[in-house]
N, CA, C and O of each residue as an XYZ file, in Angstrom:
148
protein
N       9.466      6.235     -9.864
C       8.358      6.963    -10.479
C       8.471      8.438    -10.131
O       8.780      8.898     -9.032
N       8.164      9.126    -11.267
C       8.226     10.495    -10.753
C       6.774     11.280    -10.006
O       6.075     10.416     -9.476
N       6.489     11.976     -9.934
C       5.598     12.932     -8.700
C       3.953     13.310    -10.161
O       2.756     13.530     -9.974
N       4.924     13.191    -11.648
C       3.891     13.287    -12.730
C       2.972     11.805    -12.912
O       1.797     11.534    -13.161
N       4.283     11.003    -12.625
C       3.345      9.488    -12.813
C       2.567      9.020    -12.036
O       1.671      8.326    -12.518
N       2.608      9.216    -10.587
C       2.502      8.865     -9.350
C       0.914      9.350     -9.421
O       0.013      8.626     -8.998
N       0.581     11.177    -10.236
C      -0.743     11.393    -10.120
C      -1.497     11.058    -10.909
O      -2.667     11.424    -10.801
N      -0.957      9.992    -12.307
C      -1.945      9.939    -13.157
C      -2.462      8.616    -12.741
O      -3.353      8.052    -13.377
N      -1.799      8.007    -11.457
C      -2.313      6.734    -11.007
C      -3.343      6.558    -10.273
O      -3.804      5.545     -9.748
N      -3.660      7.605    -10.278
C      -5.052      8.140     -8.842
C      -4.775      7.925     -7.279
O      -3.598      7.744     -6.968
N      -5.569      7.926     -6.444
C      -5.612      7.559     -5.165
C      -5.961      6.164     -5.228
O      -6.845      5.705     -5.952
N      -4.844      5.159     -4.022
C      -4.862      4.407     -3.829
C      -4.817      3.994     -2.193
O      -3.823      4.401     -1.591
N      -5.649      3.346     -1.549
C      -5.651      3.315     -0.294
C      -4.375      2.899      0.504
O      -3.629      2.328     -0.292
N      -3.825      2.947      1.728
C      -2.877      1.945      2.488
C      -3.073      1.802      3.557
O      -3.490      2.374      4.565
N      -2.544      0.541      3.048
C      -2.754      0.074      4.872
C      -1.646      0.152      5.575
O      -0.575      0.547      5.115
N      -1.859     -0.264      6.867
C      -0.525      0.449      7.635
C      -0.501     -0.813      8.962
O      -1.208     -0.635      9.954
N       0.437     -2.137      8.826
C       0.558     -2.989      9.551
C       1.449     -2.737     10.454
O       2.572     -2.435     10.051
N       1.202     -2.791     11.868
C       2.250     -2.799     13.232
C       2.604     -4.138     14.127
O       1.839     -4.766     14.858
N       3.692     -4.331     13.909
C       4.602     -5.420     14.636
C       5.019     -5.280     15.285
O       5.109     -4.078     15.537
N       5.669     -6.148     16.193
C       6.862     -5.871     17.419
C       8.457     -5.298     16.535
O       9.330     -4.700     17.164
N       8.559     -5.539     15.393
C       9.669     -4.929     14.381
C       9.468     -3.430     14.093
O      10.421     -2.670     13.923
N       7.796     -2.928     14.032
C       7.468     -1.656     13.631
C       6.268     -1.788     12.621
O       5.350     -2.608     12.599
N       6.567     -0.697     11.765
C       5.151     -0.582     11.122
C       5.384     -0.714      9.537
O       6.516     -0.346      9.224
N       4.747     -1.065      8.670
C       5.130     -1.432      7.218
C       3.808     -0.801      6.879
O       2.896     -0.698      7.699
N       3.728     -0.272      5.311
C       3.060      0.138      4.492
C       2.253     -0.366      3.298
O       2.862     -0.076      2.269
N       1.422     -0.834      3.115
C       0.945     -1.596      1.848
C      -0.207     -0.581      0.835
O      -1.017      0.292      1.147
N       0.071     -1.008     -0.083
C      -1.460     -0.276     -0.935
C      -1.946     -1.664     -0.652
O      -1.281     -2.633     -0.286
N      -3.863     -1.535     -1.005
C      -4.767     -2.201     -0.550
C      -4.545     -3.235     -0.916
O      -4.221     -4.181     -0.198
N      -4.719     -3.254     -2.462
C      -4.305     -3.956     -3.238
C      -3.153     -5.638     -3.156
O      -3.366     -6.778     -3.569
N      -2.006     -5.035     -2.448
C      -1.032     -6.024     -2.375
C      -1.779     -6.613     -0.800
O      -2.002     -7.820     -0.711
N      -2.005     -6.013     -0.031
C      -2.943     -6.771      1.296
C      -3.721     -7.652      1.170
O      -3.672     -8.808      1.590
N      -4.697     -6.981      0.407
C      -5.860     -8.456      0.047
C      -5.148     -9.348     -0.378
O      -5.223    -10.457      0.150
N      -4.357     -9.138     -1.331
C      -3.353    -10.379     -1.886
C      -2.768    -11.583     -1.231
O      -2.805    -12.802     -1.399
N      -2.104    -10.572     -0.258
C      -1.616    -11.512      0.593
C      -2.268    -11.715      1.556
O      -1.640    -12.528      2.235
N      -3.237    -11.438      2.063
C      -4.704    -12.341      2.632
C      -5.065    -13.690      1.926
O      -5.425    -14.627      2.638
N      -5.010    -13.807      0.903
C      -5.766    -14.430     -0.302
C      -7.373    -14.279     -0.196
O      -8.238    -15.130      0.009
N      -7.460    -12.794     -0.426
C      -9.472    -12.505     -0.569
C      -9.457    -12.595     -1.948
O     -10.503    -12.480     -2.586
């Protein structure tokens, strides 16, 4: 995606998960998901 598409997508929250591997990035979106809320 380019930096034009990216802003017509709006703000999207992330979350930011930490493991003993490190830290991974999610928009909210795919989190709840894989919660199953």
């Amino acid at each position: 995606m380019s930096a034009i598409e990216t802003q017509n997508l709006g703000m999207v929250p992330i979350v930011i998960e930490q493991s003993g591997r490190g830290e991974r990035a999610y928009d909210i979106y795919s989190r709840l998901l894989r919660e199953r809320v």
